[in-house]
C-alpha positions in Angstrom: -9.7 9.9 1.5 -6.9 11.7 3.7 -4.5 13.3 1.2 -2.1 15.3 2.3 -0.1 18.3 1.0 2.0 16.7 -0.8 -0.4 14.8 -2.9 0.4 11.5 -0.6 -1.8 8.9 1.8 -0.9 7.1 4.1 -1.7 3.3 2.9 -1.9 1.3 0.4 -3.7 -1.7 -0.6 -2.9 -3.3 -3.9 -4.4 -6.6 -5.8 -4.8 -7.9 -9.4 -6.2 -10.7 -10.8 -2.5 -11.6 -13.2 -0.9 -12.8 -10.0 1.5 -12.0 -7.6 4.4 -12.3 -9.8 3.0 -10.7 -13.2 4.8 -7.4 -14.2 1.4 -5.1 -14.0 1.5 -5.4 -10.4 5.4 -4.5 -10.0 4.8 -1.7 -12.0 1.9 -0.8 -9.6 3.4 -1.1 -6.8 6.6 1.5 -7.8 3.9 3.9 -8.7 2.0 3.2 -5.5 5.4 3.7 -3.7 5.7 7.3 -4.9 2.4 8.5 -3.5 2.1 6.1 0.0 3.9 5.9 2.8 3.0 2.1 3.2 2.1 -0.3 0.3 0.6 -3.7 0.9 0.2 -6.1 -1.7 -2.1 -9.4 -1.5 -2.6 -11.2 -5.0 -3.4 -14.6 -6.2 -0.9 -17.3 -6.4 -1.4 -17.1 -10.4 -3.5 -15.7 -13.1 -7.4 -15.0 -12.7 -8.5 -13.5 -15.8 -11.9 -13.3 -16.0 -12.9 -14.3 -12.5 -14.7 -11.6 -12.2 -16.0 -10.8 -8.4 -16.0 -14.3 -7.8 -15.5 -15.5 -4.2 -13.8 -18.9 -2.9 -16.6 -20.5 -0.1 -16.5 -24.5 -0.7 -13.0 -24.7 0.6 -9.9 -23.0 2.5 -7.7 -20.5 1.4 -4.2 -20.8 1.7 -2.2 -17.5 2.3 1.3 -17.1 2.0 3.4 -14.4 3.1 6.4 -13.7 0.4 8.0 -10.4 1.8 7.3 -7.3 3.9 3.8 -6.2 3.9 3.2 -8.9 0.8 1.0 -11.8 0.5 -0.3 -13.9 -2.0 -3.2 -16.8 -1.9 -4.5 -19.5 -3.8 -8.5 -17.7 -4.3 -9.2 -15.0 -6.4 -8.9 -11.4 -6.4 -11.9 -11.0 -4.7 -10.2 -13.2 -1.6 -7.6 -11.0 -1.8 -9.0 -7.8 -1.2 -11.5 -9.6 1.8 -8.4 -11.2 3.9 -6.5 -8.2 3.5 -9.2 -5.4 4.5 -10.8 -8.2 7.4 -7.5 -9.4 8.3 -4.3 -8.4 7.6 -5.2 -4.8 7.9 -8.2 -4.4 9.8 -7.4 -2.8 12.7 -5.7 0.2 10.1 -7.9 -0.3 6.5 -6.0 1.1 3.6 -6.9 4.5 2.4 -6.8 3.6 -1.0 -7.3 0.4 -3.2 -5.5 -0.3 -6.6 -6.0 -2.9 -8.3 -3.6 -4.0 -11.7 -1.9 -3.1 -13.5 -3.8 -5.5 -15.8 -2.0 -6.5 -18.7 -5.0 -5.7 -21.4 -7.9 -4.0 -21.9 -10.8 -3.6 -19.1 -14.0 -2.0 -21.1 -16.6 -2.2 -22.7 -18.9 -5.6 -22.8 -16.1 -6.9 -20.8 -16.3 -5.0 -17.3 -18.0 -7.6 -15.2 -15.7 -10.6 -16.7 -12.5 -8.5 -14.8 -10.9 -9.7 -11.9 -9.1 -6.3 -11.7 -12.6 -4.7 -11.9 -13.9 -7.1 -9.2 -10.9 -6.6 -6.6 -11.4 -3.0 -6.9 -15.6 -3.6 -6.6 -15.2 -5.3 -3.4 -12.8 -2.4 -1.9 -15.7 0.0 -2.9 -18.1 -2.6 -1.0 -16.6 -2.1 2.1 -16.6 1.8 1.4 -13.0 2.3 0.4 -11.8 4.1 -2.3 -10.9 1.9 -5.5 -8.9 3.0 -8.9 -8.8 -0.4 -11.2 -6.1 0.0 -13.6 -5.2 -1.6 -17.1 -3.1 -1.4 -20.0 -4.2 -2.1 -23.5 -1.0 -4.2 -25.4 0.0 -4.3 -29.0 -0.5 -8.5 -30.1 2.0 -7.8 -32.7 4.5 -7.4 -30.1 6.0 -9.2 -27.3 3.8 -9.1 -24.3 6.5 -9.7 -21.9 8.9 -6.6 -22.4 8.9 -3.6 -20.0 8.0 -1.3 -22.9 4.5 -2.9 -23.0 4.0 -0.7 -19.5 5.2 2.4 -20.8 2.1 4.9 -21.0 0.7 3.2 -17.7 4.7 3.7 -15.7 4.8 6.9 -17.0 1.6 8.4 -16.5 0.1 6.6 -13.9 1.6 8.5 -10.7 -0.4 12.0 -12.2 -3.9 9.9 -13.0 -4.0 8.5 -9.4 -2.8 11.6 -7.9 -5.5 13.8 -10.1 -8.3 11.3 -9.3 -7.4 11.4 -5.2 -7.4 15.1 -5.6 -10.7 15.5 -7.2 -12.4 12.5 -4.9 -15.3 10.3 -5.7 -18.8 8.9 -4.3 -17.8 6.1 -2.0 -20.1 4.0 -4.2 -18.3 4.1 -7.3 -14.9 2.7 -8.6 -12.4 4.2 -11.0 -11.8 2.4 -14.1 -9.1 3.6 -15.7 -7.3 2.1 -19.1 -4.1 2.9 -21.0 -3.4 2.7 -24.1 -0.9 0.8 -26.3 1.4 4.1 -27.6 4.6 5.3 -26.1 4.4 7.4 -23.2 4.8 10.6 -25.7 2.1 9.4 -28.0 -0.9 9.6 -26.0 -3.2 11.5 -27.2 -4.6 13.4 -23.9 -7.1 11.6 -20.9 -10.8 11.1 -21.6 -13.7 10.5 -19.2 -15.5 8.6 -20.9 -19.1 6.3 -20.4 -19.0 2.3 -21.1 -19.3 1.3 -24.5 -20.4 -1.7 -26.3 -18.2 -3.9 -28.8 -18.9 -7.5 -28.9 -21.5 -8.5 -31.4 -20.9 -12.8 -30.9 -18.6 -15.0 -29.8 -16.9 -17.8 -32.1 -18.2 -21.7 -30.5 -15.1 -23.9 -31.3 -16.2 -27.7 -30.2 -13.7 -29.0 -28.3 -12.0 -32.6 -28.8 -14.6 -34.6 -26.4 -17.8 -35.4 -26.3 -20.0 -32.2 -25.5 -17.0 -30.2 -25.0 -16.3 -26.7 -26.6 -14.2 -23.6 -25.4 -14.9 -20.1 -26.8 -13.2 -18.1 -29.1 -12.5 -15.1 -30.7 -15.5 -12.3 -30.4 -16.6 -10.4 -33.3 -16.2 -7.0 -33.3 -18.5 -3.9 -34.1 -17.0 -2.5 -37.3 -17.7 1.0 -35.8 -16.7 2.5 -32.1 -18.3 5.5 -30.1 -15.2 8.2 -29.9 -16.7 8.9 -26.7 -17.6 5.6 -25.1 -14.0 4.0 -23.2 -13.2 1.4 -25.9 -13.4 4.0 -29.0 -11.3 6.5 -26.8 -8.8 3.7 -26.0 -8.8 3.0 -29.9 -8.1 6.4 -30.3 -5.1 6.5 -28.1 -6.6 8.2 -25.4 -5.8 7.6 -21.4 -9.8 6.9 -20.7 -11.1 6.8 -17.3 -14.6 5.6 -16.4 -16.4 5.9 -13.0 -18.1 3.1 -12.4 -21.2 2.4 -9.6 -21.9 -0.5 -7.7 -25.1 0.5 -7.3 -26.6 -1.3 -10.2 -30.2 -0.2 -9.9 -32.0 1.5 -13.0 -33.4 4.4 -11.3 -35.3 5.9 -14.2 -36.8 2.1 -14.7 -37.7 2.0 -10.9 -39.6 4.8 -11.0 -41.7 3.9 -13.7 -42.5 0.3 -12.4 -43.2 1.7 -9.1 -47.1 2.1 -10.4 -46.4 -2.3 -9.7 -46.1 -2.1 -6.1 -48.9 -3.4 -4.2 
């Protein structure tokens, strides 16, 4: 990634999977604005939670332009991220991806559901760099007030700009959560491993015939302080590099006596 001295690059790429016109991404895209000279956004038409890295094949996409340099469609995040990279901006690829800024939690058990993880996987896919972003929210409050943002508006220019400083394999995405506290109540940044939370989820049959939805999840009583969940829990900033290079080495190697 090209940085230059003054902790800038030169483009932009953002995505989420809350939709064009969720808060997260406005947020996003005034942090993006402080460390870019260009910003692009392409987002879905509306809300994707837990698509995932799901891609639209069994029909067309329609894109829309809504402003300079913006763009939404009606596929998922994943769509996003390939009509913008193969398309919009292929002849000059964005230096860096962001994707978010979710409006709750990315960790844990949950990782794969995440359409903010799964814009950000497919950046890393075609070998650019990727920071997914999301902010943990308080259920006892009102989850449309700016104030839900705070830690994320507030300290999300110095996590980018400390990441892009440090760098990254080109195989591996930033995950990076914030927690619900005031911008002065943070308790510091962690690096932290995925962790593990979800014992079962609740079956609630559903009004038809062979129909159900799923509920709430039940919880471990006890979180790892050092996994990304019990750091979130803790009030910690955690950020978790993540690979897309799924492969068990350790595993390979000991089932390579298999091979015939």
């Amino acid at each position: 990634m090209a940085i230059g001295e003054n902790g800038r690059v030169g483009r932009i790429l953002i995505s989420n999977d809350d939709g064009i016109d969720a808060m997260g991404i406005e947020v996003l895209e005034a942090i993006a604005r402080e460390i870019a000279d260009e910003v692009w956004v392409v987002a879905p038409e509306g809300n994707c939670s837990g698509f995932g890295r799901s891609i639209t094949l069994k029909r067309e996409i329609r894109a829309t332009r809504v402003g300079d340099n913006r763009y939404t469609c009606d596929g998922t995040p994943t769509d996003c991220v390939i009509y913008a990279v193969n398309h919009l901006m292929a002849e000059t690829p964005p230096d860096l991806v962001l994707s978010g800024i979710n409006l709750g939690m990315n960790i844990s058990d949950d990782i794969t559901c995440s359409g903010t993880i799964g814009a950000a996987w497919e950046a890393a896919v075609y070998r650019i760099p990727a920071i997914a972003l999301s902010q943990k929210y308080d259920a006892t409050k009102p989850m449309g007030t700016p104030e839900v943002f705070d830690a994320s508006r507030q300290h999300g220019v110095s996590i980018i700009q400390s990441l892009m400083q440090r760098g990254w394999p080109d195989h591996v995405i930033m995950n990076v959560n914030f927690p619900s506290l005031p911008a002065d109540g943070i308790s510091g940044i962690k690096v932290v491993s995925v962790g593990s939370h979800k014992v079962s989820d609740e079956i609630i049959m559903g009004s038809g015939e062979n129909t159900y939805r799923i509920g709430k999840q039940r919880q471990k009583s006890k979180l790892d302080p050092d996994s990304d969940i019990g750091a979130l829990f803790d009030g910690y900033i955690t950020v978790t590099p993540l690979s897309i290079d799924m492969t068990d080495y350790h595993l390979l190697r000991d089932l390579g006596g298999m091979n015939t």
